[in-house]
Every structure is written in C-alpha cells, then in structure tokens.
C-alpha positions as CSV (number, residue, x, y, z in Angstrom):
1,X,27.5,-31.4,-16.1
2,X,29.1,-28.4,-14.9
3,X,26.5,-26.2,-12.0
4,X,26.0,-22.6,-13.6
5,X,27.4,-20.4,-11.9
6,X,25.7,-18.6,-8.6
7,X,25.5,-14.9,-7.9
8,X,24.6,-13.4,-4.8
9,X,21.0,-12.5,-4.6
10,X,19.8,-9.2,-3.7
11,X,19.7,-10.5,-0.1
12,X,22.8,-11.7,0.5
13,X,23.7,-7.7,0.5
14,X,24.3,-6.1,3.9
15,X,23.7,-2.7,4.2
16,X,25.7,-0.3,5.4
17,X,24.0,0.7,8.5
18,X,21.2,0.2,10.5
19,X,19.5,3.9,9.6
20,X,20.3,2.3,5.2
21,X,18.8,-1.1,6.3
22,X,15.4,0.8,8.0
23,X,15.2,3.4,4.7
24,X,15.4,0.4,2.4
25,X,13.2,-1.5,4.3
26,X,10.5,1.8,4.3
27,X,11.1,1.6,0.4
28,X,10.5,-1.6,-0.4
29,X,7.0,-1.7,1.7
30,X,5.7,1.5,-0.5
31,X,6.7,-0.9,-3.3
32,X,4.7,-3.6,-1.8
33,X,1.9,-1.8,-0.9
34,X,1.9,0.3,-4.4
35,X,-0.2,-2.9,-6.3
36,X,2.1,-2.3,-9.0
37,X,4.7,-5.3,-8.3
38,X,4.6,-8.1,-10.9
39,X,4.3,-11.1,-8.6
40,X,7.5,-12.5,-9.1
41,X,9.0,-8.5,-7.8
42,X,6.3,-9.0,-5.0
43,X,8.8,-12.3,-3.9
44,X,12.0,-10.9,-4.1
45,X,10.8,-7.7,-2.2
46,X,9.6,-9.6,0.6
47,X,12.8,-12.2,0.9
48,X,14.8,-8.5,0.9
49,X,12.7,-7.2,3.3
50,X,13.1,-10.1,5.5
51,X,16.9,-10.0,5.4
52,X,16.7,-5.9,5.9
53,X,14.1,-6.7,9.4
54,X,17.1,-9.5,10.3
55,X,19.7,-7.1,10.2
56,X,17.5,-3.9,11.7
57,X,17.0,-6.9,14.7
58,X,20.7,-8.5,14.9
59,X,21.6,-4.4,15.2
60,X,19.4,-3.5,18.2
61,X,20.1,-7.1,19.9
62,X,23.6,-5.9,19.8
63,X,23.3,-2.6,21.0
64,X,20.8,-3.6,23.6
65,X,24.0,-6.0,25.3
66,X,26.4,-3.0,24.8
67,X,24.2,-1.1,26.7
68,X,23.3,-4.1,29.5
69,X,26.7,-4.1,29.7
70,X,27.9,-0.2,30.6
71,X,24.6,-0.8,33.5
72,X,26.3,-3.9,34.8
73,X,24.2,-6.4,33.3
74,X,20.4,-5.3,33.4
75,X,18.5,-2.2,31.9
76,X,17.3,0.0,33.2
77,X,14.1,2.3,32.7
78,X,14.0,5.4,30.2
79,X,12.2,7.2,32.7
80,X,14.6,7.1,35.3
C-alpha cells in the first residue's frame, strides 16, 4: 500500500530571521493566551512555537561564539 504523501508541517518552516522568528513567536502566544484556539490550533501553535524558541536559541548560541571569538575566547561584561 502506497504511504500518502508527507508535507512539511508548519514547523518544519524556518524563518527568515531571528527579529521574524521572535514576532511570530509574540503572535502565536497572543493566540494562545486569547482562549479562542480550538484545541487541536492550541497543538500546532505550541509545536510552532517550540520550533520558533529553537531557532531564537540556535541564533543567540551562535552569535554568542562570534562574539567569544572577536574577545579571544571569553566574554566579557556589558559594563565594562
């Protein structure tokens, strides 16, 4: 029996940038929280917004070594 045929979900999007990735993320939260969400909406907005936070993170991980990197290999504080 042939498998039917699989379509990316709405998580397996990446967005575009960190600053569309922390919007979306804002949005789908005032969804959320709204109430208004049939239950099965309430899932899929949650596995989204979990991909969204694992991108927002993967970002800043990656910018955090860039910077450990141009201050030879530690970070240093803001206040400095």
């Amino acid at each position: 029996m042939p498998k039917a045929p699989t379509t990316p979900s709405a998580a397996d999007d990446a967005p575009a940038s960190y600053e569309a990735a922390l919007q979306e993320l804002e949005q789908l939260v005032q969804r959320m929280d709204s109430g208004q969400l049939p239950l099965a909406d309430l899932l899929t907005n949650y596995q989204r917004g979990a991909h969204l936070l694992t991108f927002c993170r993967s970002q800043l991980d990656a910018l955090e070594q860039q910077i450990k990197v141009l201050d030879n290999g530690s970070l240093k504080p803001w206040n400095e």
